[in-house]
NUPAVEX-917521 format. One record per residue (C-alpha): residue number from 0; residue in three letters; x, y, z. Coordinates in Angstrom, 1 decimal. Layout:
residues N
- NUM / ALA / X / Y / Z
...
END
This chain:
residues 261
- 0 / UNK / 98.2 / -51.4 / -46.6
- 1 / UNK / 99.3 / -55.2 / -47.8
- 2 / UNK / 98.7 / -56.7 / -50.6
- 3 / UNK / 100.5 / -60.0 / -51.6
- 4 / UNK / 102.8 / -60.1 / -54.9
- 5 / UNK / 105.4 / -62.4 / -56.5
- 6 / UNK / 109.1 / -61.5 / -57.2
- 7 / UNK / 109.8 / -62.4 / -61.2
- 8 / UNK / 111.1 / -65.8 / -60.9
- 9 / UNK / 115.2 / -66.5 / -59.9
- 10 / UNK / 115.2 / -69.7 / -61.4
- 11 / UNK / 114.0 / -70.8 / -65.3
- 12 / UNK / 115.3 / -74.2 / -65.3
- 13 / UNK / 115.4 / -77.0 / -63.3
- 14 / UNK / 118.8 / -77.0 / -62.5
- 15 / UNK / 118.6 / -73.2 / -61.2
- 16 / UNK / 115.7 / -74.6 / -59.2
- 17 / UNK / 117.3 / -77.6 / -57.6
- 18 / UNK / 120.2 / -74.9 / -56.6
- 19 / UNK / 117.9 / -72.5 / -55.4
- 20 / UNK / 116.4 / -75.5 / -53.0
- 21 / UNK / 120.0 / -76.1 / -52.0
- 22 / UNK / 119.6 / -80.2 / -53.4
- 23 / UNK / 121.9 / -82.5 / -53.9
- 24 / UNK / 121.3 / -85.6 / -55.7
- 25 / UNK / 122.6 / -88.7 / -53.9
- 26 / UNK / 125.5 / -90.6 / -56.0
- 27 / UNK / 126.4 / -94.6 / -55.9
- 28 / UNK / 128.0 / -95.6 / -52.7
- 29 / UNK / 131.6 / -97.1 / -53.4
- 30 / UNK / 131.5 / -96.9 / -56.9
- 31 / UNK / 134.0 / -94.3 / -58.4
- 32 / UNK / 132.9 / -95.1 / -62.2
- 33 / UNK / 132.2 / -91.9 / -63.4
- 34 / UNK / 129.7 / -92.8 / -65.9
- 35 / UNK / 127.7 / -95.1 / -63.9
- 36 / UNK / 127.6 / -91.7 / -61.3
- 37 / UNK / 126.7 / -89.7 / -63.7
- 38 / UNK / 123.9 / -91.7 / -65.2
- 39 / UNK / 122.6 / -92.4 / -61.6
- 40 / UNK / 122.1 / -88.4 / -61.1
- 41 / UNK / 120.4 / -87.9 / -64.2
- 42 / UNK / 117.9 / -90.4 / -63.6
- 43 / UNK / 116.8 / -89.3 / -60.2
- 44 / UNK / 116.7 / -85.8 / -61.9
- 45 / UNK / 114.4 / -87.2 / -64.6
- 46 / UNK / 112.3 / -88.5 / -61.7
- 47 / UNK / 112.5 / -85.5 / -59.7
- 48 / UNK / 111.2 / -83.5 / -62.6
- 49 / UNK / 108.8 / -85.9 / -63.2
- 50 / UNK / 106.9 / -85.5 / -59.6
- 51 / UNK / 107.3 / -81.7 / -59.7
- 52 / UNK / 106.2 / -80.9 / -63.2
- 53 / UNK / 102.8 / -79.6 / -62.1
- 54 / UNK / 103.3 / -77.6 / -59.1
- 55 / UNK / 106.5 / -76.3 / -61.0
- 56 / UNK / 104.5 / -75.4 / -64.3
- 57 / UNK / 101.8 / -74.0 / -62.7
- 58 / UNK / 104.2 / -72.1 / -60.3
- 59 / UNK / 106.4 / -70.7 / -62.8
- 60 / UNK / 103.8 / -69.7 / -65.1
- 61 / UNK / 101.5 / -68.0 / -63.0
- 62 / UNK / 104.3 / -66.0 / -61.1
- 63 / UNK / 105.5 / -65.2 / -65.2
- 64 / UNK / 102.5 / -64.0 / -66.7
- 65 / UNK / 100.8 / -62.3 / -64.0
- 66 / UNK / 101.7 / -59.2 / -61.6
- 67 / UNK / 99.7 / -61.0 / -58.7
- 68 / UNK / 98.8 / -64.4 / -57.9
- 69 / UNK / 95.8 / -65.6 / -58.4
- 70 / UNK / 94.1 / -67.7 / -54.9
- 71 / UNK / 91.8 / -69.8 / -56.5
- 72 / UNK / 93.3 / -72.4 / -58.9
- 73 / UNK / 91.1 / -74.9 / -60.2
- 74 / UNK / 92.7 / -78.3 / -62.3
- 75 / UNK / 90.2 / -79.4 / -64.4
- 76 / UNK / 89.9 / -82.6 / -65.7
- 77 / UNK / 92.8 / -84.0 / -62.8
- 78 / UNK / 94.2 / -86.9 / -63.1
- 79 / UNK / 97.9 / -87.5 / -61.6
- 80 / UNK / 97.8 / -84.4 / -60.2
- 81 / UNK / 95.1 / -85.1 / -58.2
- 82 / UNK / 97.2 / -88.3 / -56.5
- 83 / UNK / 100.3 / -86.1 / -56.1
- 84 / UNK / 101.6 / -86.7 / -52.6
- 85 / UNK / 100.5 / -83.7 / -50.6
- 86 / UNK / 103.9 / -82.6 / -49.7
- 87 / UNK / 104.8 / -81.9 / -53.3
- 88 / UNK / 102.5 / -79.4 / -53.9
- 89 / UNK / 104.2 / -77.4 / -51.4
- 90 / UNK / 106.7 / -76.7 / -53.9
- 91 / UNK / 104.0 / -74.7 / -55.4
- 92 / UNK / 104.2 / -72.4 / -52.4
- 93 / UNK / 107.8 / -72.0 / -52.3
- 94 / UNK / 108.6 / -71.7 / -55.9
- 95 / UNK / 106.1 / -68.9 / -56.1
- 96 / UNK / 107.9 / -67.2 / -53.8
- 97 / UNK / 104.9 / -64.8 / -52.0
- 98 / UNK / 106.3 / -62.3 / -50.6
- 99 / UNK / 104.1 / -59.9 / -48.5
- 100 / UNK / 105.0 / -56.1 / -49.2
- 101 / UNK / 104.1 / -53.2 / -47.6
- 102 / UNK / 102.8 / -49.7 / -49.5
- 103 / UNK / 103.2 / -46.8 / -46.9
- 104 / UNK / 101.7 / -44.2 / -49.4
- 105 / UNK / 98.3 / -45.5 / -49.0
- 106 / UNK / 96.2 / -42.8 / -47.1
- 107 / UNK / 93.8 / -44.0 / -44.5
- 108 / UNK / 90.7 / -44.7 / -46.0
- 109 / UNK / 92.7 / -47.5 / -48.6
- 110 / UNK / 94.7 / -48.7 / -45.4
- 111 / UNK / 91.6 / -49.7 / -44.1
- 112 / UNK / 89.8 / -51.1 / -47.0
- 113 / UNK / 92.9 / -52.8 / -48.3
- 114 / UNK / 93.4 / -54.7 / -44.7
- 115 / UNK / 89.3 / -56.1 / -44.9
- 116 / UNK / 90.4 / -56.7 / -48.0
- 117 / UNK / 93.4 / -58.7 / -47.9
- 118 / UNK / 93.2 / -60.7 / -44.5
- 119 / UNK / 93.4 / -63.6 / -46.3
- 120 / UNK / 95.7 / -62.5 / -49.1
- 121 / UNK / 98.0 / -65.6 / -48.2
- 122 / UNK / 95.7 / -67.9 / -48.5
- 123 / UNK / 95.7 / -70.0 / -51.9
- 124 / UNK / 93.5 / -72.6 / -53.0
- 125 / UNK / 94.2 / -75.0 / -55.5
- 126 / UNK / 90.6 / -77.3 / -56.3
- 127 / UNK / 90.8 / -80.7 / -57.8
- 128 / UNK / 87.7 / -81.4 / -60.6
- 129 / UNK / 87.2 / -84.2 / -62.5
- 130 / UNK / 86.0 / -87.7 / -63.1
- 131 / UNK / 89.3 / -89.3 / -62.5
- 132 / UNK / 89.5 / -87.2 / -58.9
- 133 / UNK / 89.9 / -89.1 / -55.9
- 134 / UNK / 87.4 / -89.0 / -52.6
- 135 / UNK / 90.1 / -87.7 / -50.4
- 136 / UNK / 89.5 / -85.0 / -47.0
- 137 / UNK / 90.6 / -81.7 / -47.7
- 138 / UNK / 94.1 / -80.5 / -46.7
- 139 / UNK / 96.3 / -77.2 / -45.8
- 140 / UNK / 100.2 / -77.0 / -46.4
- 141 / UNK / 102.0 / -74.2 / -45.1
- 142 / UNK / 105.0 / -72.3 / -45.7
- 143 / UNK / 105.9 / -69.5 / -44.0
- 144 / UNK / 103.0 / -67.3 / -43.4
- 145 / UNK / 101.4 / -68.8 / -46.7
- 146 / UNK / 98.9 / -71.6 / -46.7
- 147 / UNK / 97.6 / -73.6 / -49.4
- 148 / UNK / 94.2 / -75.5 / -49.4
- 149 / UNK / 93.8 / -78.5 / -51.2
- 150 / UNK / 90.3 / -79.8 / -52.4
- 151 / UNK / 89.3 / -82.8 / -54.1
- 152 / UNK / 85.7 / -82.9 / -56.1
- 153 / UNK / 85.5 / -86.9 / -57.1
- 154 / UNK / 83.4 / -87.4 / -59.7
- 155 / UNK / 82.5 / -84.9 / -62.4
- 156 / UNK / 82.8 / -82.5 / -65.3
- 157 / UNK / 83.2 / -79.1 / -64.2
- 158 / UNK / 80.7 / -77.6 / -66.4
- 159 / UNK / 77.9 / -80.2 / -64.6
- 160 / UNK / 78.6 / -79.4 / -61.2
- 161 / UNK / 75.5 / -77.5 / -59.4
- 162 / UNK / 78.3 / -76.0 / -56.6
- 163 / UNK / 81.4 / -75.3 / -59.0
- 164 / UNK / 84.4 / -74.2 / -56.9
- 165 / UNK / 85.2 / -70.7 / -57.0
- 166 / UNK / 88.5 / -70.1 / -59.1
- 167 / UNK / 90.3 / -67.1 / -61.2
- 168 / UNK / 92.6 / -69.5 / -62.8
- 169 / UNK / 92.1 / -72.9 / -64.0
- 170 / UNK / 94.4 / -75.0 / -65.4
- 171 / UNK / 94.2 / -78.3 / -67.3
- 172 / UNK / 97.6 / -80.5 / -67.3
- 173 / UNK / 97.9 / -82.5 / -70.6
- 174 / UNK / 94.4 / -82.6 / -71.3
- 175 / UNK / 94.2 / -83.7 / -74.9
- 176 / UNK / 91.7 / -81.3 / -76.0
- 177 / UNK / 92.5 / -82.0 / -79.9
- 178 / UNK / 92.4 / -85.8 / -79.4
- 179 / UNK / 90.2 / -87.2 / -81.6
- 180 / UNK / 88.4 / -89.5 / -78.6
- 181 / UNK / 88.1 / -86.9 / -76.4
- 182 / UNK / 87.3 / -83.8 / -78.4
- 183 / UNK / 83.6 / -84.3 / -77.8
- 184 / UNK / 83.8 / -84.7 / -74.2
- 185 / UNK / 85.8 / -81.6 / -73.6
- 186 / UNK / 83.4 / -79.4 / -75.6
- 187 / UNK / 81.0 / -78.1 / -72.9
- 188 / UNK / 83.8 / -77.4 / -70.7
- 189 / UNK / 85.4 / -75.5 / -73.2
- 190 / UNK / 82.4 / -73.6 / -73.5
- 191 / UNK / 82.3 / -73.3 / -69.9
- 192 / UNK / 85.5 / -72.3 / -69.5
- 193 / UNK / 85.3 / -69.3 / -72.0
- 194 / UNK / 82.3 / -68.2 / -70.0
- 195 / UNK / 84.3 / -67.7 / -66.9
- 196 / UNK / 86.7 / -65.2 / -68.6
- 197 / UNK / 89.1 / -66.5 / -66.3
- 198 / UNK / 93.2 / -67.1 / -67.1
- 199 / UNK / 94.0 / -70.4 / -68.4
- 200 / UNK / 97.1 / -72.6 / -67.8
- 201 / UNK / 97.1 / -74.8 / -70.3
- 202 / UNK / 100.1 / -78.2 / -71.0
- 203 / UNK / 100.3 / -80.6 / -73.4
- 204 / UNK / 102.7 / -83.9 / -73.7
- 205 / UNK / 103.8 / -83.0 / -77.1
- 206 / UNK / 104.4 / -81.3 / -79.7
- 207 / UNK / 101.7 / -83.0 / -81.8
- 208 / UNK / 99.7 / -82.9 / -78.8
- 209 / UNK / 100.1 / -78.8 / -78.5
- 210 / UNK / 99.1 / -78.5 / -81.9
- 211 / UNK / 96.0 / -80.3 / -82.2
- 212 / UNK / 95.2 / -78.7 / -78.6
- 213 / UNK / 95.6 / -75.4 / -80.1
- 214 / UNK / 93.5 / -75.9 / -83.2
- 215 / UNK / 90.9 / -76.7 / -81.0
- 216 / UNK / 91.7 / -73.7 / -78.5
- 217 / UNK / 91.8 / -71.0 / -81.5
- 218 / UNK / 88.1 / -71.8 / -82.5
- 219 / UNK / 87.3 / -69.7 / -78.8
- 220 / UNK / 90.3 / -68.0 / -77.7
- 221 / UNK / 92.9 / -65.5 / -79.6
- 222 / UNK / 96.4 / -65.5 / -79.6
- 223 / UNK / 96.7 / -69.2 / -78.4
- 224 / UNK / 100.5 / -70.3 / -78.8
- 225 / UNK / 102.4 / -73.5 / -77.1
- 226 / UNK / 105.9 / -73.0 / -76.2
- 227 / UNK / 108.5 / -75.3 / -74.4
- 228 / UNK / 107.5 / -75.7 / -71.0
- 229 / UNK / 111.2 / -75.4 / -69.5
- 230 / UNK / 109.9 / -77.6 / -66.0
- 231 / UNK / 108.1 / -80.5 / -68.4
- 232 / UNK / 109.0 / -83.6 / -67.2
- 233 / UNK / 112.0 / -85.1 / -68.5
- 234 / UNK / 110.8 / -88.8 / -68.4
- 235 / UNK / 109.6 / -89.9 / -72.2
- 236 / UNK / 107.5 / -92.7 / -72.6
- 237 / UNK / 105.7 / -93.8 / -75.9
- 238 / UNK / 102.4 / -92.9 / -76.2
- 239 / UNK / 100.5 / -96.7 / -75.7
- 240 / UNK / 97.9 / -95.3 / -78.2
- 241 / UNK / 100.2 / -94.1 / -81.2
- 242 / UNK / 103.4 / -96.3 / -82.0
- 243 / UNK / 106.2 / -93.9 / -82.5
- 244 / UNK / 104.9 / -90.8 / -80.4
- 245 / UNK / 106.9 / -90.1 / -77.6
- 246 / UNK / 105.2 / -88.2 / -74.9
- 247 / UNK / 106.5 / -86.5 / -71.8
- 248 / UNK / 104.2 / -84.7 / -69.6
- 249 / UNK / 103.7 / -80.8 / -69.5
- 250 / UNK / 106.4 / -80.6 / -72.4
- 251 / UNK / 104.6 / -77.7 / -73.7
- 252 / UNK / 102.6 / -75.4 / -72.3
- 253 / UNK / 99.8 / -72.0 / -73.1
- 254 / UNK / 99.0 / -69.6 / -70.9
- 255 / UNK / 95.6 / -67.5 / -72.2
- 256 / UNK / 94.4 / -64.4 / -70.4
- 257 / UNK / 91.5 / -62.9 / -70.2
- 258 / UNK / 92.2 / -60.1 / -73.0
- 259 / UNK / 92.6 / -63.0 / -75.1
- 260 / UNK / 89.0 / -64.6 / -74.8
END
């Protein structure tokens, strides 16, 4: 039988990932100050990281904490992920790395049930929810024998939609769950959310941020903890809300299993 499942990840920075992608970062044109070079590569790098922090996150993550990838991701509550440039989140395909492997010591009888099974075990879906989300047609990437289909569901709250998407991951990018003017709108999904049973990917854009998330998170889930998320971005802005706070997306990040519910 076949069954698809991800390699531990080869890369757990960004610099081991822009090596593994074989990418160089274009320097100055007739300019030999070695500062001026240097300062030019690290700020394409910034923006680099600052494109792929979601499908990187959500790539290294998933392929981290669980021994098989889930094929139906849901963001909830998307925002700039949801105007990403298609392209990019093929790097969500090719950072996860799906390989396809073969088990000959199946007998028969799982052969078969494992191939009617798994005939679309390379398929991935990654669904777009929320009242910020774009109308935009549905699209496939592809990447080897891999194919990911992205859907877009403009406008809504997840936990009000008659038709929700079918998902066994979901995943909300920076989502301010501990914010005090959006607390009370993220409630029912919450609830929702703790219903499914379902893995959670969770990021935050601070360390302030994390920790009012997870005060929130604790009151439904155990064992909820925010760690440095090693693909956040690395462009830091202050937060227009909060003089002082600097923010970067996806700096930390919580990833809560079902066990943990």
């Amino acid at each position: 039988s076949s069954s698809s499942l991800l390699s531990c990840p080869s890369f757990t920075t960004w610099e081991e990932y822009w090596k593994w992608r074989c990418w160089k970062f274009p320097i100055l044109q007739d300019n030999d100050d070695e500062k001026s070079q240097s300062t030019h590569v690290s700020l394409a790098k910034r923006l680099v990281s600052h494109i792929l922090s979601a499908p990187l996150t959500l790539a290294y993550h998933t392929t981290l904490h669980f021994p098989s990838l889930p094929q139906h991701w849901c963001c909830v509550g998307a925002r700039a992920e949801a105007t990403l440039p298609n392209e990019y989140w093929k790097e969500l395909l090719i950072a996860s790395h799906i390989e396809k492997k073969n088990d000959d010591d199946d007998d028969d009888d799982d052969t078969e049930s494992s191939s009617s099974n798994n005939n679309n075990s390379n398929n991935w879906t990654l669904n777009f929810v929320g009242p910020d989300v774009p109308k935009i047609p549905s699209r496939s990437l592809a990447h080897d024998e891999s194919v990911l289909d992205l859907h877009w569901h403009p406008p809504g709250y997840l936990h009000a939609m008659n038709d929700p998407p079918v998902a066994n991951l979901f995943v909300l990018f920076n989502p301010g769950l501990g914010h005090s003017n959006l607390t009370k709108g993220w409630r029912p999904t919450i609830e929702h959310l703790v219903a499914k049973n379902a893995p959670l990917v969770l990021t935050a854009h601070s360390q302030r941020d994390a920790e009012r998330d997870e005060k929130v998170l604790q009151e439904c889930f155990r064992n909820v903890q925010y760690e440095l998320n090693p693909f956040r971005s690395r462009i830091t802005y202050e937060d227009p809300f909060l003089k002082g706070h600097l923010v970067s997306p996806n700096q930390y990040v919580a990833v809560i299993k079902p066990h943990h519910i």
